[in-house]
N, CA, C and O atoms as CSV, one atom per row, in Angstrom:
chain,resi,resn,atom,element,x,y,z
A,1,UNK,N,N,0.900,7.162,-17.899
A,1,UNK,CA,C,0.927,7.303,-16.474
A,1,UNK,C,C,-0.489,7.188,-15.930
A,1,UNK,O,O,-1.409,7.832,-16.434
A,2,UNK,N,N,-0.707,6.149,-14.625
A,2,UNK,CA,C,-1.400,6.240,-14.523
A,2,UNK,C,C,-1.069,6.721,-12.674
A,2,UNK,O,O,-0.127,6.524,-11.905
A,3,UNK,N,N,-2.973,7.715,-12.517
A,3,UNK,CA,C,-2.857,8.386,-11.634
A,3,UNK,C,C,-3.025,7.796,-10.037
A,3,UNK,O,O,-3.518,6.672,-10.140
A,4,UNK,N,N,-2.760,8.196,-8.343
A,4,UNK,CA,C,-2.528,7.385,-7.628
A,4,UNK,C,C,-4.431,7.940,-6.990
A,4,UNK,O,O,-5.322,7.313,-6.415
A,5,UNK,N,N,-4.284,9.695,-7.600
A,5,UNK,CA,C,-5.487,10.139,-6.945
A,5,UNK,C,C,-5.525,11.503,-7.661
A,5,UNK,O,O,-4.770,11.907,-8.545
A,6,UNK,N,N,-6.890,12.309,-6.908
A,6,UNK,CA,C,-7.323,13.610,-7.808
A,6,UNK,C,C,-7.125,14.701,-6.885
A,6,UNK,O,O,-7.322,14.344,-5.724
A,7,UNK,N,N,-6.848,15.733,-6.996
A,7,UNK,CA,C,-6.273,16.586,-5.802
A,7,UNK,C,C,-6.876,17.892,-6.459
A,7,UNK,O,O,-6.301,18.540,-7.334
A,8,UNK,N,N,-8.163,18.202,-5.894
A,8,UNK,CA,C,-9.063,19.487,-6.609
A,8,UNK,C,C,-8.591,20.649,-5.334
A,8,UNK,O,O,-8.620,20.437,-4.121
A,9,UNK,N,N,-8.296,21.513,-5.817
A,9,UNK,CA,C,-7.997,23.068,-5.247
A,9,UNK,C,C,-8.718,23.538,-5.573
A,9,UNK,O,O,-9.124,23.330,-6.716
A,10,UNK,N,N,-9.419,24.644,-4.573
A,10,UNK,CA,C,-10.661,25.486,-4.574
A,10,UNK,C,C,-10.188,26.885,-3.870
A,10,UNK,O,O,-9.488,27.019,-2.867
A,11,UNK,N,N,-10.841,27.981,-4.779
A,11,UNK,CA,C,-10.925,28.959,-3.934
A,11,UNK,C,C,-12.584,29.686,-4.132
A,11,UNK,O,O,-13.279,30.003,-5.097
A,12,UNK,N,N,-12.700,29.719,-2.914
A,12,UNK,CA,C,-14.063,30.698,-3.014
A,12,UNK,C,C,-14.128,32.136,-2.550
A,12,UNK,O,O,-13.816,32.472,-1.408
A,13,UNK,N,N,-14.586,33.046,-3.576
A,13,UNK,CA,C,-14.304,34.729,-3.284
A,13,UNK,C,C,-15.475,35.039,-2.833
A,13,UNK,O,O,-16.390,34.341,-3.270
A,14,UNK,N,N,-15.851,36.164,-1.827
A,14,UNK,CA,C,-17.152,37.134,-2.081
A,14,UNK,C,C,-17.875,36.149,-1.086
A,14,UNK,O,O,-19.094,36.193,-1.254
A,15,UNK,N,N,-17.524,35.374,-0.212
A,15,UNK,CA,C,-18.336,34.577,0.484
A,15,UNK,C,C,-18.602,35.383,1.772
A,15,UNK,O,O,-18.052,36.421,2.143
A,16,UNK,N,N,-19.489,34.726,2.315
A,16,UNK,CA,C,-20.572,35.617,3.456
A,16,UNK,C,C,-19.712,35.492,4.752
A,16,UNK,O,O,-19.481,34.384,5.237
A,17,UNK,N,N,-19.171,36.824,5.388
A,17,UNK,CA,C,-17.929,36.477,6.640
A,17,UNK,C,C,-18.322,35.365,7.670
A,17,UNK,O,O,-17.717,34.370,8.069
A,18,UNK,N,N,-19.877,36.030,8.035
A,18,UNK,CA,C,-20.443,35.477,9.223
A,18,UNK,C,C,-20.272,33.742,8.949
A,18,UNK,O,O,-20.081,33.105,9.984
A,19,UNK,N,N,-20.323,32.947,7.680
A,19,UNK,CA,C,-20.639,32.042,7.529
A,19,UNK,C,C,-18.839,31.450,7.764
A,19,UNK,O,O,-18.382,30.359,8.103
A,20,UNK,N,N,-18.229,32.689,7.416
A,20,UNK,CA,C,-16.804,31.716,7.492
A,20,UNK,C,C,-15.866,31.022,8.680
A,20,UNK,O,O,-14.971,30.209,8.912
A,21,UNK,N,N,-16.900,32.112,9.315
A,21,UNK,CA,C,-16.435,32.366,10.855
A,21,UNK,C,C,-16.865,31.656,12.241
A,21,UNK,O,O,-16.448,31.582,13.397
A,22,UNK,N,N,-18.088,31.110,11.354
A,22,UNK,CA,C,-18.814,30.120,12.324
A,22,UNK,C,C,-18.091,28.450,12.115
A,22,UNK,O,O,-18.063,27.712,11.130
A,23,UNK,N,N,-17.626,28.308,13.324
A,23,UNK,CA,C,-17.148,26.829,13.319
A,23,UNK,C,C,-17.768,25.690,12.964
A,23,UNK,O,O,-17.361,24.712,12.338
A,24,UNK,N,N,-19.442,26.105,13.744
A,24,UNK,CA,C,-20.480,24.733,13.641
A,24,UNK,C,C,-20.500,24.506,11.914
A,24,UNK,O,O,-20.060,23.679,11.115
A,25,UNK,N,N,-21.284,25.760,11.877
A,25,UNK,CA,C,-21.398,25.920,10.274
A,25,UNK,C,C,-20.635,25.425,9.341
A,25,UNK,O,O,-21.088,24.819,8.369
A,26,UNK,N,N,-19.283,25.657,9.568
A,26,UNK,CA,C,-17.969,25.292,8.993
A,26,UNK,C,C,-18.177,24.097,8.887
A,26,UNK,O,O,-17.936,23.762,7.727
A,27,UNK,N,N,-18.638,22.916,9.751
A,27,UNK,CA,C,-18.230,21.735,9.871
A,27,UNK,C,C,-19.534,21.205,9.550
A,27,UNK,O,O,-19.389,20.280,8.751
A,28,UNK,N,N,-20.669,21.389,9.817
A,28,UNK,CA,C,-21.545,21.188,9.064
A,28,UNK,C,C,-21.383,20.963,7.499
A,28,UNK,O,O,-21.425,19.902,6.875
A,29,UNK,N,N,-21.213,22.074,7.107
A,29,UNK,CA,C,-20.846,22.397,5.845
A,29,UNK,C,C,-20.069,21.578,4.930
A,29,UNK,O,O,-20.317,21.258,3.767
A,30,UNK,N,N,-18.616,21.171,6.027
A,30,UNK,CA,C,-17.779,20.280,5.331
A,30,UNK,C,C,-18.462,18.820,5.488
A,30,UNK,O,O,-18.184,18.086,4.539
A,31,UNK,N,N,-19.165,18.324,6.319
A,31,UNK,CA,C,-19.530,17.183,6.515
A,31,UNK,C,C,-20.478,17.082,5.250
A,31,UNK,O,O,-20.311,16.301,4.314
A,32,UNK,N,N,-21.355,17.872,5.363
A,32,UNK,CA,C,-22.756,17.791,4.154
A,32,UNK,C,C,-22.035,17.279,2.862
A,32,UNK,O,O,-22.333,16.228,2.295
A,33,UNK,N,N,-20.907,18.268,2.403
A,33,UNK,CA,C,-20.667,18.246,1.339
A,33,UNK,C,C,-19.381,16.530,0.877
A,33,UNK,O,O,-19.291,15.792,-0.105
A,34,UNK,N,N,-18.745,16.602,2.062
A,34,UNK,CA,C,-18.203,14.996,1.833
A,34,UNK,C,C,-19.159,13.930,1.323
A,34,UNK,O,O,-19.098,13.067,0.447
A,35,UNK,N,N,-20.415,14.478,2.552
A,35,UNK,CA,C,-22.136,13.279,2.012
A,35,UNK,C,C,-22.008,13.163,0.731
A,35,UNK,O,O,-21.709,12.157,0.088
A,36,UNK,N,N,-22.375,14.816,0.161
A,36,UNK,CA,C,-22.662,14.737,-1.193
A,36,UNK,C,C,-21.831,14.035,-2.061
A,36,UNK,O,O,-22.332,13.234,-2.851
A,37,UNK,N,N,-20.533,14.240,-2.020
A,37,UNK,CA,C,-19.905,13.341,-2.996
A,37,UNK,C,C,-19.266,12.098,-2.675
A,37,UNK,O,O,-18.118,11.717,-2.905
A,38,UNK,N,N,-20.561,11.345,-1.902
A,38,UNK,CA,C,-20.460,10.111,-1.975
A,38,UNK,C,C,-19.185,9.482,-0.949
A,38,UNK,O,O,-19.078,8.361,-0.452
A,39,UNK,N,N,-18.367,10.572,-0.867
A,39,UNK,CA,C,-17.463,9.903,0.355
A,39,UNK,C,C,-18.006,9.219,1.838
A,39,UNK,O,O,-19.013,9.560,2.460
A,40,UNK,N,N,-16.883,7.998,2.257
A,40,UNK,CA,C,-16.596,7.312,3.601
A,40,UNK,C,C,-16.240,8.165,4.563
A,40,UNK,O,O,-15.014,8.254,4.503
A,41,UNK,N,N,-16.823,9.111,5.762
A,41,UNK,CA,C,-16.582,10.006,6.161
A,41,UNK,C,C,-16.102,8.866,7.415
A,41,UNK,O,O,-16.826,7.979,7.867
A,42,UNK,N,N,-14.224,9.258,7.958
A,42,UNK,CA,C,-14.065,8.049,8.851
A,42,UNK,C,C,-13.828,9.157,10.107
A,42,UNK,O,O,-13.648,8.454,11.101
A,43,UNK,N,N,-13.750,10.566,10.498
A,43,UNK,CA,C,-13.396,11.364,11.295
A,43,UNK,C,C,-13.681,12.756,10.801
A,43,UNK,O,O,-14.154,12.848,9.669
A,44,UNK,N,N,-13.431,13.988,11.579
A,44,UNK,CA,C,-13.037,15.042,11.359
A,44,UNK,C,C,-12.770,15.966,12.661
A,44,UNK,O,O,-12.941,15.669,13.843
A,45,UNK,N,N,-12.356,17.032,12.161
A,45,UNK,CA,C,-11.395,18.222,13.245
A,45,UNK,C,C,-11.315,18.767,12.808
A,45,UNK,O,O,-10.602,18.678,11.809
A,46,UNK,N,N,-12.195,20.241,13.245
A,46,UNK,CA,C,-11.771,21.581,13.065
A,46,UNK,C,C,-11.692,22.539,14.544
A,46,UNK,O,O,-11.949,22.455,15.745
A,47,UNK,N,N,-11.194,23.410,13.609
A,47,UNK,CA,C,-10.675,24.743,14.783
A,47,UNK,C,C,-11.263,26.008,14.681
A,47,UNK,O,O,-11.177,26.312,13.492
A,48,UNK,N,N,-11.803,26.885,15.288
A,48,UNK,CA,C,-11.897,28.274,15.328
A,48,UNK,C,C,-10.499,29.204,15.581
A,48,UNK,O,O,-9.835,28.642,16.452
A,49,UNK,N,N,-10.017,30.104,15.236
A,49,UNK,CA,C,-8.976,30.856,14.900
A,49,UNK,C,C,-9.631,32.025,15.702
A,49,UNK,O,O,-10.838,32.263,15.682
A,50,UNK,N,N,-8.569,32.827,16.509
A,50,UNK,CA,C,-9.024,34.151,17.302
A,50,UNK,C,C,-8.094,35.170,16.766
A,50,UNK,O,O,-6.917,34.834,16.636
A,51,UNK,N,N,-8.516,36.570,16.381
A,51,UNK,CA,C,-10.138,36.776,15.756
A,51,UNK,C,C,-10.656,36.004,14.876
A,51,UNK,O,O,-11.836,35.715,15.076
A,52,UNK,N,N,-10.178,35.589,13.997
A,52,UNK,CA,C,-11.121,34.650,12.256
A,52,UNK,C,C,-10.440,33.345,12.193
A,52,UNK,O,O,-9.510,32.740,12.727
A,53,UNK,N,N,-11.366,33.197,11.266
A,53,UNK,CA,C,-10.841,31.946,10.824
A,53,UNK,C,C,-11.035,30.697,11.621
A,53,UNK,O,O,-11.035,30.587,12.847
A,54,UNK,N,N,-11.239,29.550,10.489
A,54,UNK,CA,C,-11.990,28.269,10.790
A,54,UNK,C,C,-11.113,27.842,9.779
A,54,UNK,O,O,-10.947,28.301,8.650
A,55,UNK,N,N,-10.186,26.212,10.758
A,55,UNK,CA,C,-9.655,25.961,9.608
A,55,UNK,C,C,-9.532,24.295,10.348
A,55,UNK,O,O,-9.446,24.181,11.571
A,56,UNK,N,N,-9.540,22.997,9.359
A,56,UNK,CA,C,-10.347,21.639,9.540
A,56,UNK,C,C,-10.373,20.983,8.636
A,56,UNK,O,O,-9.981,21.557,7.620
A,57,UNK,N,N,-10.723,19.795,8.491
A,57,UNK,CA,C,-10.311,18.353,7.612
A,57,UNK,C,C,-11.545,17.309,7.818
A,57,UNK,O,O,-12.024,16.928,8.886
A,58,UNK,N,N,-11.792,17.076,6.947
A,58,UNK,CA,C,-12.823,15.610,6.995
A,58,UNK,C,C,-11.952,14.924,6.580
A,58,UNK,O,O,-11.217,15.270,5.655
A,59,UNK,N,N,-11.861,13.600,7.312
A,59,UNK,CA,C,-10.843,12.302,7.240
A,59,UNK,C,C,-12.084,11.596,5.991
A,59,UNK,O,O,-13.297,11.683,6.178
A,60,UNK,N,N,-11.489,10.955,4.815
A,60,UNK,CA,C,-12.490,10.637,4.419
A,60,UNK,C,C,-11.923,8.939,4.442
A,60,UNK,O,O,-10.855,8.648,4.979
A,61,UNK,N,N,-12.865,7.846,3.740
A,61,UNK,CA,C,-11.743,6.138,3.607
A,61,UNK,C,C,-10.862,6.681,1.979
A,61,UNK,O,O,-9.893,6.120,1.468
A,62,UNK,N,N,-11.508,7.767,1.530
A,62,UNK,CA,C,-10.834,7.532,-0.025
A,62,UNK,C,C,-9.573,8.816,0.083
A,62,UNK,O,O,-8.952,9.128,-0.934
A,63,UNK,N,N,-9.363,9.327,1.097
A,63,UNK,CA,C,-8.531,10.511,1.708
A,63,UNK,C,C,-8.692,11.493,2.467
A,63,UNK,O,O,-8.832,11.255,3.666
A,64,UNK,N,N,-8.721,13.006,1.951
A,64,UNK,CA,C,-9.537,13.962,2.804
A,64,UNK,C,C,-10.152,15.357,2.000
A,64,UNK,O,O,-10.486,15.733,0.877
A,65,UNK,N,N,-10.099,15.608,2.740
A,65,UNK,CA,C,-11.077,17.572,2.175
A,65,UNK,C,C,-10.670,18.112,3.606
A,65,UNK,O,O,-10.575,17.597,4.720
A,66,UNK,N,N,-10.402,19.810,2.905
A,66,UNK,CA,C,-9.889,20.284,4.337
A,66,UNK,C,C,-10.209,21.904,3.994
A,66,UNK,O,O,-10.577,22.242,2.869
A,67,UNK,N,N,-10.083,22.574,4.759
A,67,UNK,CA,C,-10.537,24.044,4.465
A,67,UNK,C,C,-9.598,24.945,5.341
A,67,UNK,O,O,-9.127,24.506,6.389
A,68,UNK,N,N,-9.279,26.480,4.800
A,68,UNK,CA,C,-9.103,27.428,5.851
A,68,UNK,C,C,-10.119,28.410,5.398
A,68,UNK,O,O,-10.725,28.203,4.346
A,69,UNK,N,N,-10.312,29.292,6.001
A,69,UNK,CA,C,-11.057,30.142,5.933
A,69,UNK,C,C,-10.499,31.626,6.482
A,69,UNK,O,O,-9.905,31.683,7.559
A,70,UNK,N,N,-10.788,33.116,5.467
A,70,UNK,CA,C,-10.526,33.955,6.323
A,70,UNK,C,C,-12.217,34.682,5.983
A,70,UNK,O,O,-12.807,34.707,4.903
A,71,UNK,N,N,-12.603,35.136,7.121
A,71,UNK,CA,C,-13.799,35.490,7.031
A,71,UNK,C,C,-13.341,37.346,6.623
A,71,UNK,O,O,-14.168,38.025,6.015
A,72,UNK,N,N,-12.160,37.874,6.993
A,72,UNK,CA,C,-12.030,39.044,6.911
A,72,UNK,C,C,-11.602,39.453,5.725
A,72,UNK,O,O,-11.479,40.619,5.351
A,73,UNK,N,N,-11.365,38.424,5.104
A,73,UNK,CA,C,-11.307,38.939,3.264
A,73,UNK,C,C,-12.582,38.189,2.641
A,73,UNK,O,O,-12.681,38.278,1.417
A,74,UNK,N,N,-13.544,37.482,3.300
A,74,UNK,CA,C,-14.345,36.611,2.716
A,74,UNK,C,C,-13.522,35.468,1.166
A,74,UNK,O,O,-13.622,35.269,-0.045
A,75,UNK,N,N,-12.928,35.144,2.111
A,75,UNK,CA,C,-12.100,33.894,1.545
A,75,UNK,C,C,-12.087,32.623,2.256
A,75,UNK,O,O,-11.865,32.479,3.459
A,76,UNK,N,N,-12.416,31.466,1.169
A,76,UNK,CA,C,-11.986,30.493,2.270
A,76,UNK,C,C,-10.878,29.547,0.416
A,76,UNK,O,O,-10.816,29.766,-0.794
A,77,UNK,N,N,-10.418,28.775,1.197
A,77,UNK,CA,C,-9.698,28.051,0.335
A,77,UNK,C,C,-9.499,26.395,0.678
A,77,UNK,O,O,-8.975,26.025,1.730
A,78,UNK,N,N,-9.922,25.588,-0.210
A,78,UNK,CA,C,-11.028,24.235,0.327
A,78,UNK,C,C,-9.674,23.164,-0.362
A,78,UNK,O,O,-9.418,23.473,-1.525
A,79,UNK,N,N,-9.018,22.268,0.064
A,79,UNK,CA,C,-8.746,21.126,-1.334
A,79,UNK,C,C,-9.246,19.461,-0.891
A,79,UNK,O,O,-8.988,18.839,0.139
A,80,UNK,N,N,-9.782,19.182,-1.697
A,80,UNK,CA,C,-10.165,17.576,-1.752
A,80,UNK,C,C,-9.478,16.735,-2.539
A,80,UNK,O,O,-9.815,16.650,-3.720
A,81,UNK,N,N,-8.298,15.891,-1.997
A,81,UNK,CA,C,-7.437,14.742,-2.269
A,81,UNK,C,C,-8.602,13.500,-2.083
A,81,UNK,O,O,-9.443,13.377,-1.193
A,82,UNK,N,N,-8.348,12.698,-3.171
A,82,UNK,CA,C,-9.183,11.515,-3.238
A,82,UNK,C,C,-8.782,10.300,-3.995
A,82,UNK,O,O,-8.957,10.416,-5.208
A,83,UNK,N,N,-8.426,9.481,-3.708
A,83,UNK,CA,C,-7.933,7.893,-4.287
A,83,UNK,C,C,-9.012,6.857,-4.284
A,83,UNK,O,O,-8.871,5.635,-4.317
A,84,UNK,N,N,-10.248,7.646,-4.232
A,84,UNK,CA,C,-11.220,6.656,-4.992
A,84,UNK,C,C,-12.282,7.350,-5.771
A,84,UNK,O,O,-12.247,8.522,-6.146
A,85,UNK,N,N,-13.334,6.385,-5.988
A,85,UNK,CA,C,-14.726,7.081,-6.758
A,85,UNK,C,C,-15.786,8.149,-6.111
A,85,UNK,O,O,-16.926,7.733,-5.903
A,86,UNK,N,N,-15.433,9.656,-5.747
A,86,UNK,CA,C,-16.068,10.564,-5.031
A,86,UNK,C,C,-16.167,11.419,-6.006
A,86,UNK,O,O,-15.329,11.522,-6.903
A,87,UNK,N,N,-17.572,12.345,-5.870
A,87,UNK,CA,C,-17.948,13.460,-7.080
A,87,UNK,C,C,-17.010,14.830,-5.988
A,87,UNK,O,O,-17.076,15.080,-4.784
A,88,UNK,N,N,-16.517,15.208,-6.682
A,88,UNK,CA,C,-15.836,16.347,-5.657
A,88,UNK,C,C,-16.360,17.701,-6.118
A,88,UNK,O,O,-16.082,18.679,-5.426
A,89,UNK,N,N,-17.269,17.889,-7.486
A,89,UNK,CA,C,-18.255,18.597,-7.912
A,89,UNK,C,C,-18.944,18.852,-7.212
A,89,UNK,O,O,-18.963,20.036,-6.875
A,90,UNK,N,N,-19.864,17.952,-6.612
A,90,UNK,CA,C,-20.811,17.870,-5.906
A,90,UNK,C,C,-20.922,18.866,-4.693
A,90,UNK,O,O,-21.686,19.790,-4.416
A,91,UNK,N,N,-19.548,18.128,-3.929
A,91,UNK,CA,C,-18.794,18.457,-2.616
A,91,UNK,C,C,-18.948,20.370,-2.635
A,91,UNK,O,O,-19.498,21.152,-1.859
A,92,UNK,N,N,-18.095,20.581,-4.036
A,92,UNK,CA,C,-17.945,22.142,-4.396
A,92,UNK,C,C,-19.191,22.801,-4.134
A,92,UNK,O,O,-19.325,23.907,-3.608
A,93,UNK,N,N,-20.285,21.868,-4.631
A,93,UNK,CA,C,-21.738,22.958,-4.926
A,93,UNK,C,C,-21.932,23.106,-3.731
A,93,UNK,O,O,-22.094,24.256,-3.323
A,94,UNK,N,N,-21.977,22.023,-2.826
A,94,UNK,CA,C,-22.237,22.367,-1.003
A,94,UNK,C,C,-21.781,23.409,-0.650
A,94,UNK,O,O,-22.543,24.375,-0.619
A,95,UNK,N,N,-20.461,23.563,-0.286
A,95,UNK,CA,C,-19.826,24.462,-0.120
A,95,UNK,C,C,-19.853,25.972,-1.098
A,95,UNK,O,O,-19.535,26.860,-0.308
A,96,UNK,N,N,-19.986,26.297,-1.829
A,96,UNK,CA,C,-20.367,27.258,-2.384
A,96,UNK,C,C,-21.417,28.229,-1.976
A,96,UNK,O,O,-21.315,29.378,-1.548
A,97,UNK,N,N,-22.728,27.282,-2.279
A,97,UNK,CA,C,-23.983,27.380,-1.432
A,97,UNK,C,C,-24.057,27.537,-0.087
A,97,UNK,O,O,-25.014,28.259,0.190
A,98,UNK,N,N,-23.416,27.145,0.932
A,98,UNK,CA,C,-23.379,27.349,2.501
A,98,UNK,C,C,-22.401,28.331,2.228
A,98,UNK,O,O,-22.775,29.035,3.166
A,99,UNK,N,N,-21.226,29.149,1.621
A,99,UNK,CA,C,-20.502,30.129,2.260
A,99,UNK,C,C,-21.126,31.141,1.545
A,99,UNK,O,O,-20.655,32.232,1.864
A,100,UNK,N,N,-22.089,31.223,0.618
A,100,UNK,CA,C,-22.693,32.188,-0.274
A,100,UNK,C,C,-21.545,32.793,-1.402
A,100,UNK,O,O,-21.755,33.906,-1.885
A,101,UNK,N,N,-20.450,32.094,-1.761
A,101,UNK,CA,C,-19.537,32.397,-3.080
A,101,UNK,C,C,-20.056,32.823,-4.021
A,101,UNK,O,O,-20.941,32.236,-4.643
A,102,UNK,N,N,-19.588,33.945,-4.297
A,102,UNK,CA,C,-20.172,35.160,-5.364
A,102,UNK,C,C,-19.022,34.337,-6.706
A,102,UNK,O,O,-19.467,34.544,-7.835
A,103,UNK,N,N,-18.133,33.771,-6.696
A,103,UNK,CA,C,-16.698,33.370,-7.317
A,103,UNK,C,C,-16.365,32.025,-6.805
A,103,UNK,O,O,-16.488,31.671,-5.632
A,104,UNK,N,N,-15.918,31.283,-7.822
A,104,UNK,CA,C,-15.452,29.683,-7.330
A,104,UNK,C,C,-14.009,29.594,-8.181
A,104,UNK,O,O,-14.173,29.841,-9.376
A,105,UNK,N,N,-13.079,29.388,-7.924
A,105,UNK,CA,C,-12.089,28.658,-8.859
A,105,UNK,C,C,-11.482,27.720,-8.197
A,105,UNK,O,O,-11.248,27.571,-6.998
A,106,UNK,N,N,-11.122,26.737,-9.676
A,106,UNK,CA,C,-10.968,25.733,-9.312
A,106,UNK,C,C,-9.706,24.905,-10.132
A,106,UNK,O,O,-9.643,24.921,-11.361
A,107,UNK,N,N,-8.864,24.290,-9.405
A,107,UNK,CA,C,-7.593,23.845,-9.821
A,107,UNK,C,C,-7.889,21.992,-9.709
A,107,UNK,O,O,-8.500,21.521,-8.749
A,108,UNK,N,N,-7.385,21.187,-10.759
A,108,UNK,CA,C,-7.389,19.603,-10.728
A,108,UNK,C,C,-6.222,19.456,-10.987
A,108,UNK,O,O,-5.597,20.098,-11.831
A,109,UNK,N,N,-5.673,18.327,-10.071
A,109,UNK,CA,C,-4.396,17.541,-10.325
A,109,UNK,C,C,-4.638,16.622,-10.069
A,109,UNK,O,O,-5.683,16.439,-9.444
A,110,UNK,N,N,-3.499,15.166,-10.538
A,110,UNK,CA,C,-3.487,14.288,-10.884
A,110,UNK,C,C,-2.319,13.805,-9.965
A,110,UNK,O,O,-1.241,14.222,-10.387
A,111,UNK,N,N,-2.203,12.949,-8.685
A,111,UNK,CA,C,-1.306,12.546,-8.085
A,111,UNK,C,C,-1.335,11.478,-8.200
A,111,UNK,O,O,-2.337,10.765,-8.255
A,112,UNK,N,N,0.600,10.945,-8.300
A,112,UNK,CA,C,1.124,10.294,-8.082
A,112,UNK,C,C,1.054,9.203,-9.052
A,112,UNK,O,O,0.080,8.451,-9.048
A,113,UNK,N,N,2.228,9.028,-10.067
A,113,UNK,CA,C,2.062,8.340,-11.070
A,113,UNK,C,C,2.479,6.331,-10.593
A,113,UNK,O,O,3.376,5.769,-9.965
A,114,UNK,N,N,1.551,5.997,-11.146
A,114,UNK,CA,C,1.583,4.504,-11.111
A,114,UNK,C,C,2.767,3.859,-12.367
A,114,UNK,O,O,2.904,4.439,-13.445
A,115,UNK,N,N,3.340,2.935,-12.103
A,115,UNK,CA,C,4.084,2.084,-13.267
A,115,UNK,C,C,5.460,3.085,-13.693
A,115,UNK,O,O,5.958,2.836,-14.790
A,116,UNK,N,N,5.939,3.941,-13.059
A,116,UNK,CA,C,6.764,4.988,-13.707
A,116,UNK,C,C,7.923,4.105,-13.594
A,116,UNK,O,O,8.091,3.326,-12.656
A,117,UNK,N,N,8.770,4.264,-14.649
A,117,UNK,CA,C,9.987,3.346,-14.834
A,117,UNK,C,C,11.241,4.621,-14.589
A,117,UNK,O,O,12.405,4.226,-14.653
A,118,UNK,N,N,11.010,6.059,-14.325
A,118,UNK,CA,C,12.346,6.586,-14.515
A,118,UNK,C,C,13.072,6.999,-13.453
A,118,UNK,O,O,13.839,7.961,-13.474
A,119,UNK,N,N,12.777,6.051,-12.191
A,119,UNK,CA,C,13.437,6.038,-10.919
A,119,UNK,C,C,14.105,4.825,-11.161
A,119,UNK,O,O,14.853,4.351,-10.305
């Protein structure tokens, strides 16, 4: 089987509220880190949430990255879908570093199988 794209799930614990909570920041943040891994950044949209929460998408050409955030558990939870050649490593360290993540985990999948004969 071959795969259609890479679909990385992120959670970051212990991160700094103030940082989760700030929209600019937020989007800053997500933009920097699309840079970093090399993605076609073709749009993005995010939101501020009343009281918390920042939650938003970088449109990328190879798919997207998107985030919610709760600043009141210092959680945010990030995933980057991608159908081309992007470091999504990279992407992670940005983000890590701008929310101050004391904790990172991290989930990889493999979407959408190519050539499958059992349909």
């Amino acid at each position: 089987m071959t795969a259609l794209g890479r679909h990385l799930l992120v959670e970051f614990t212990g991160c700094d509220s103030a940082a989760l909570a700030d929209l600019a920041g937020v989007t800053t943040a997500m933009l920097e880190a699309a840079r970093a891994s090399g993605a076609t950044i073709v749009t993005h949209s995010f939101h501020h949430f009343s009281p918390h929460g920042v939650s938003g998408a970088v449109i990328i050409a190879e798919s997207h990255l998107a985030i919610h955030t709760w600043p009141e558990h210092r959680f945010a939870a990030v995933d980057y879908f991608s159908c081309g050649a992007v470091n999504a490593g990279a992407a992670m360290q940005v983000l890590e570093a701008a929310f101050g993540a004391t904790a990172t985990e991290a989930l990889s999948l493999t979407r959408g199988p190519l050539g499958r004969t059992d349909e």
